[in-house]
N, C-alpha and C positions, 0 to 999 in steps of 0.2 A: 017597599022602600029599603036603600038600601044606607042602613045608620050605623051609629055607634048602637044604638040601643036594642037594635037586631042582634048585635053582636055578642052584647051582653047576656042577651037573653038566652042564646045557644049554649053561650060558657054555661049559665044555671043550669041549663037542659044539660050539657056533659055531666055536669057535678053530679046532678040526682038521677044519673042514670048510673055512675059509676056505682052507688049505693044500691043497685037492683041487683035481681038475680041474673040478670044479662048483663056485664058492663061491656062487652065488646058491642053494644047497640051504642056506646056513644062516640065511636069512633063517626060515626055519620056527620053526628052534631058540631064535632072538637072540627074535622075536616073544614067542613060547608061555614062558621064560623072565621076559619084563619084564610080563608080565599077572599069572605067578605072584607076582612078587616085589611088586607092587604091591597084591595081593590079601594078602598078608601084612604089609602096612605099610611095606617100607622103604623106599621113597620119601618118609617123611613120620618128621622125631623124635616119640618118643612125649612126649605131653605128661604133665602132670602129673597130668590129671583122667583119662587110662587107669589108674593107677596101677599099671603094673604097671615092677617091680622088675629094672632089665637090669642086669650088670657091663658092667664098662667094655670089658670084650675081645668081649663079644657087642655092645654097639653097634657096635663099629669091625668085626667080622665083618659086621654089617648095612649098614655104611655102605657097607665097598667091595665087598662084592656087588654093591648097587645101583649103584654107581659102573661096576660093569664092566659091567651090561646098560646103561646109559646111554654108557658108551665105545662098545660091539659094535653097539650100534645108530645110531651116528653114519654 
């Protein structure tokens, strides 16, 4: 499945691998993450001709998602 909560779940997997004794293994994760998250839109506000209907707590979900694979991958 391809979610937000995949997504999320990679960024954890970056985090606790930066803290190993390998942290170049989470370049895999940070990667495979920001393809997902970009293939789901959030890199981009949904405009008004998608028409599709978010609350305000799923935007800002979406926002700092994207925000953390754009952190992780700096």
């Amino acid at each position: 499945l391809n979610n937000i909560g995949v997504v999320q779940a990679l960024l954890l997997m970056t985090i606790f691998l930066l803290g190993t004794p390998f942290p170049q293994r989470c370049w895999n994760s940070v990667g495979v993450a920001c393809r997902l998250a970009q293939g789901l839109g959030l890199h981009t506000e949904a405009s008004q001709s998608t028409r599709i209907i978010r609350s305000d707590l799923e935007k800002e979900i979406r926002r700092r998602t994207w925000h953390g694979c754009v952190i992780l991958d700096l």
